[in-house]
C-alpha positions in Angstrom: 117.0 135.1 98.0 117.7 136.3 101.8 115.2 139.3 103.5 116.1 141.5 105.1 116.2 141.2 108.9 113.8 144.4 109.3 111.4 143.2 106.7 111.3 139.8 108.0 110.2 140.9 111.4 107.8 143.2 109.9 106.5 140.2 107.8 106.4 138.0 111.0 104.3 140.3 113.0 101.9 140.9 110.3 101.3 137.0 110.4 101.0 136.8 113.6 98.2 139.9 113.7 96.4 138.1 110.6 96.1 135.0 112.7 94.7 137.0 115.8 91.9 138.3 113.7 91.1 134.9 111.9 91.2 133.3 115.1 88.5 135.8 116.8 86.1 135.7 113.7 86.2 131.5 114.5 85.5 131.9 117.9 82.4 133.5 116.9 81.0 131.8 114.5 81.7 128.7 116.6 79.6 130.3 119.1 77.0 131.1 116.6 77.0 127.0 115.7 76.8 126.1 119.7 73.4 128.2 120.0 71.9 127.4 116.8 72.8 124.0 117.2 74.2 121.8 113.9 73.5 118.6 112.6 76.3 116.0 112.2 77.1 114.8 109.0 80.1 114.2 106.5 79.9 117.8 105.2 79.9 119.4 108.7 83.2 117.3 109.3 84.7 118.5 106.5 83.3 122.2 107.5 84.6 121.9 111.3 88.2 120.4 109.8 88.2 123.6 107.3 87.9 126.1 110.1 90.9 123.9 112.3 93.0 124.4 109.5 92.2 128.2 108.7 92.9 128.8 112.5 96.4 128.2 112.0 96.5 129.7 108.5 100.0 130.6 107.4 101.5 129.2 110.3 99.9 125.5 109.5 102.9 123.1 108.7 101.9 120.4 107.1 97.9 118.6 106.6 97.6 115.1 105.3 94.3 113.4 104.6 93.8 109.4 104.8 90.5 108.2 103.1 89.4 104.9 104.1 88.7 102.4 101.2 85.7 101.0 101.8 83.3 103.9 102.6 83.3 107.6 102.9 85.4 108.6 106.1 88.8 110.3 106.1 91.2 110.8 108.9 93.2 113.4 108.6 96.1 114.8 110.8 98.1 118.2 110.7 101.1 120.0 112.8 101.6 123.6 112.9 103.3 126.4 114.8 100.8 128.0 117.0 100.7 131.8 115.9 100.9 133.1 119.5 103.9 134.8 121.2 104.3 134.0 124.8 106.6 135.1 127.6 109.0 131.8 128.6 111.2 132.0 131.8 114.9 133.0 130.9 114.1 132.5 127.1 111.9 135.2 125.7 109.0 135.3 123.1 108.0 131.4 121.9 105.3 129.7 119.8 104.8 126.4 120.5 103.9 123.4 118.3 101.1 121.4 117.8 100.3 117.9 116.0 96.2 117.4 115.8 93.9 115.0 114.1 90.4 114.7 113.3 88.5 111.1 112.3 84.7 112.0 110.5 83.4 108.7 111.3 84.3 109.1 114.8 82.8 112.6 114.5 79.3 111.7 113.3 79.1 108.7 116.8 79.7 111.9 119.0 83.4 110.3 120.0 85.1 113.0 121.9 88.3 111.6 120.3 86.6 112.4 117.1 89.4 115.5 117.2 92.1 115.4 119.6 95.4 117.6 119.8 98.7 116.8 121.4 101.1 119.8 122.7 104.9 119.5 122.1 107.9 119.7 123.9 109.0 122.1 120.8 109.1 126.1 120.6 110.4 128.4 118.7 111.9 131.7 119.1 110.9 134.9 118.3 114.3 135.1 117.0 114.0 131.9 115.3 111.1 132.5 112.9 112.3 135.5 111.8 115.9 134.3 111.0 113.8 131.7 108.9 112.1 134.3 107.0 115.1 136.1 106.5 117.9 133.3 105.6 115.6 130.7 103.9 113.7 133.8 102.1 110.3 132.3 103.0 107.5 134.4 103.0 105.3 131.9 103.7 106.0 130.6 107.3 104.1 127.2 106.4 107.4 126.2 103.8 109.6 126.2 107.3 107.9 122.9 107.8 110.2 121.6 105.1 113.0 122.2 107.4 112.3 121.3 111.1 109.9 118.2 110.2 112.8 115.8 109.7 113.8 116.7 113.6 110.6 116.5 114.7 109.7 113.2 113.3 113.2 111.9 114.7 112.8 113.0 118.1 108.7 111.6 117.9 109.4 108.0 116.6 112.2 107.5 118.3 111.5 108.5 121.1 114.1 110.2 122.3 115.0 111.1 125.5 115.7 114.6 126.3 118.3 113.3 128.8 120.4 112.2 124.9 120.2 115.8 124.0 123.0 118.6 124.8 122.2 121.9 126.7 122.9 123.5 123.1 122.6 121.3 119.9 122.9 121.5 116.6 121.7 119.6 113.9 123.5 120.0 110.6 122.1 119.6 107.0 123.6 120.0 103.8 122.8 123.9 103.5 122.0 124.6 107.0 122.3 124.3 110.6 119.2 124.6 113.0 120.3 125.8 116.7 117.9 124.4 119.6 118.4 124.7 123.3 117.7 122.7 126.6 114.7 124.8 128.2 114.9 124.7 132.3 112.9 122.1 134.2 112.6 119.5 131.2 110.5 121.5 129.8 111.8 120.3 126.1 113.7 122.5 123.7 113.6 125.9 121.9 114.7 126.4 118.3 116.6 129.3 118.7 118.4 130.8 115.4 119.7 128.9 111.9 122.8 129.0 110.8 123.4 129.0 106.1 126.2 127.1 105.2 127.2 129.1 102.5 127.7 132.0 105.1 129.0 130.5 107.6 132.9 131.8 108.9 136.0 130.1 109.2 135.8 129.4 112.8 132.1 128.0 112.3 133.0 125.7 108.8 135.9 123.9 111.5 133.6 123.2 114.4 130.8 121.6 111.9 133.7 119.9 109.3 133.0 116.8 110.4 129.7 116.7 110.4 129.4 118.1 106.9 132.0 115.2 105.9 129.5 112.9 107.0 127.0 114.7 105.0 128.7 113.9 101.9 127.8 110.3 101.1 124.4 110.7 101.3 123.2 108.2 103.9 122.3 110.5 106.3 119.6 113.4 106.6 121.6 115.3 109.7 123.8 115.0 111.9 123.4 116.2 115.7 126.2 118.0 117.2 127.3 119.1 120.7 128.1 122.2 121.8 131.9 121.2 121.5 131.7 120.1 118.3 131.2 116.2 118.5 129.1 114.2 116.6 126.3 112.9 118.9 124.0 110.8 116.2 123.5 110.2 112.8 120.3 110.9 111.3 119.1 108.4 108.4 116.3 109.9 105.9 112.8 109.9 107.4 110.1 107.4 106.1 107.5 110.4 106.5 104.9 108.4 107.7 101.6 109.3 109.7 103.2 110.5 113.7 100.3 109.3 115.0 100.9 105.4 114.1 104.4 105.9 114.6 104.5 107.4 117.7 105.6 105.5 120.6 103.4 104.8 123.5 104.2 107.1 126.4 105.9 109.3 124.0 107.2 112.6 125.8 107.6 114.6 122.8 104.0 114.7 122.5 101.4 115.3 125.3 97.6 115.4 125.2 96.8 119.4 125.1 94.5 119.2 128.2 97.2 118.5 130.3 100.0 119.7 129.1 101.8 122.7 130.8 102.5 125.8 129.0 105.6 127.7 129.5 104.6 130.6 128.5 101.6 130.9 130.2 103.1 131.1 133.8 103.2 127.3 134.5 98.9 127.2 133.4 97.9 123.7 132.4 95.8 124.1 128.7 92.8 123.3 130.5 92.9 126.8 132.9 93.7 127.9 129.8 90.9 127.8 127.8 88.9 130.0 130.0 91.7 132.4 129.2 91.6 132.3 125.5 87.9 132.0 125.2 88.5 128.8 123.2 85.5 127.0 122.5 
C-alpha cells in the first residue's frame, strides 16, 4: 500500500532524527569505554559489533554473520545507508553507503583490520528515499535493501566500470524501475527516484517495452537501460554471496573509508572528517 508523499517525508526525517540521537548516546559511551579501559574478549566483540549495528539502526541494510567451524569466532559483514543528509554539488541532499565487517578473532590479537569499513561510490537522494517510502509503502527504510542490493552486488563483483554506465540509467525489474545518475568528476552515481510499473504512463510503458519483454522469461534479474531507451546489459540473478570474497581486487565501487572522498562534505577525505563528527 503506497504513503503518502507528505507522510513519507515526515517518516524520513523522523528516521533520520532517531539516528542522530542514537548516534550521540554511542559516542559517549564509547568515550566512557576509552577512559575506563575494557578488556578484550568474545563477549566485548559481540558488545562492540552490537553498538556498529545500532548506529545505523533503521537505516542498516542488510547483516550477515559467518561462524567458523572449528572454534568460537564469527565474521560478520553488513551494508547500510548512512543516516546523514549532506549537501552534494549540483545534486542536492545524499546519504551515502557503506559495506563494513568485523572478524572477533582478529579483534581479541589487537588487528586494526579486526573492523574495517569501505565507502561507496553509491548515494541516494533525498528525493530517492522518500519515493521509496512512499511507492514501495515501506516504513522501515532497512526492507529498501531488498531492492537496490541486486545493483549493488552487480556493479561490486563485476566490477564495473563507471565509464559502461549512461549519464542517466535505468535498471528495470519486474514491478519497478530504479533511476540513478552520473555524479560530476567520477564521483559514482546517485539513486535518484523509482519508477512502479503498474503506474507507469503510456509514453513510459513504450520506452521500457523491451526491456520488460526481456523480463518475461525469467532469466534475468534486470535489465539496464539508457537514457534513449536501449538495452545496455542483462542482469542474471545474483548468487548473494559475501561482497567481501567476491569483490574484485582494486574494486572502484568500494573504497577504504579513510581515504575515501566525500561529496558532500566539500571534497573532505573521511579521515579530516572524523575530527568533524567526533567519531571515535
Amino acid at each position: 500500500m503506497m504513503i503518502g508523499e507528505s507522510e513519507a517525508k515526515a517518516l524520513l526525517k523522523g528516521k533520520l532524527r532517531i539516528a542522530q540521537v542514537t548516534c550521540d548516546d554511542i559516542l559517549l559511551r564509547k568515550q566512557n569505554k576509552i577512559e575506563n579501559g575494557y578488556n578484550k574478549s568474545l563477549k566485548v566483540a559481540d558488545k562492540i559489533f552490537e553498538e556498529t549495528l545500532e548506529w545505523y539502526g533503521d537505516f542498516l541494510l542488510s547483516c550477515r554473520k559467518f561462524k567458523r567451524s572449528s572454534s568460537k569466532h564469527w565474521r560478520s559483514e553488513y551494508f547500510a545507508i548512512e543516516p546523514e543528509l549532506g549537501p552534494a554539488k549540483n545534486v542536492g541532499n545524499v546519504c551515502g553507503f557503506v559495506f563494513g565487517t568485523f572478524d572477533s578473532r582478529k579483534f581479541l590479537k589487537g588487528e586494526p583490520s579486526a573492523g574495517s569499513k569501505l565507502q561507496s561510490h553509491f548515494y541516494f537522494h533525498e528525493h530517492f528515499l522518500t519515493r521509496c517510502i512512499q511507492r514501495f509503502g515501506e516504513r522501515s527504510m532497512s526492507n529498501i535493501g531488498w531492492y537496490i542490493y541486486p545493483i549493488i552486488e552487480w556493479l561490486v563483483t563485476e566490477n564495473i566500470p563507471l565509464s559502461k554506465l549512461c549519464e542517466s540509467n535505468y535498471f528495470v525489474f519486474d514491478e519497478f524501475v530504479l533511476v540513478a545518475k552520473k555524479l560530476e568528476g567520477s564521483e559514482g552515481i546517485v539513486f535518484i527516484t523509482i519508477l512502479i510499473s503498474e503506474f507507469m504512463t503510456d509514453n513510459q510503458r513504450t520506452f521500457f517495452f523491451n526491456a520488460a519483454s526481456s523480463l518475461k522469461y525469467g532469466q534475468y534479474e534486470f535489465i539496464l537501460v539508457n537514457d534513449v531507451g536501449d538495452i545496455v546489459y542483462r542482469v542474471p540473478f545474483g548468487k548473494g554471496n559475501s561482497l567481501l570474497e567476491l569483490r574484485k581486487e582494486g574494486s572502484y565501487w568500494l573504497e577504504d573509508i579513510r581515504n575515501k572522498r566525500d561529496i558532500r562534505w566539500d571534497k573532505k577525505t573521511f579521515s579530516e572528517l572524523v575530527e568533524i563528527r567526533r567519531f571515535i
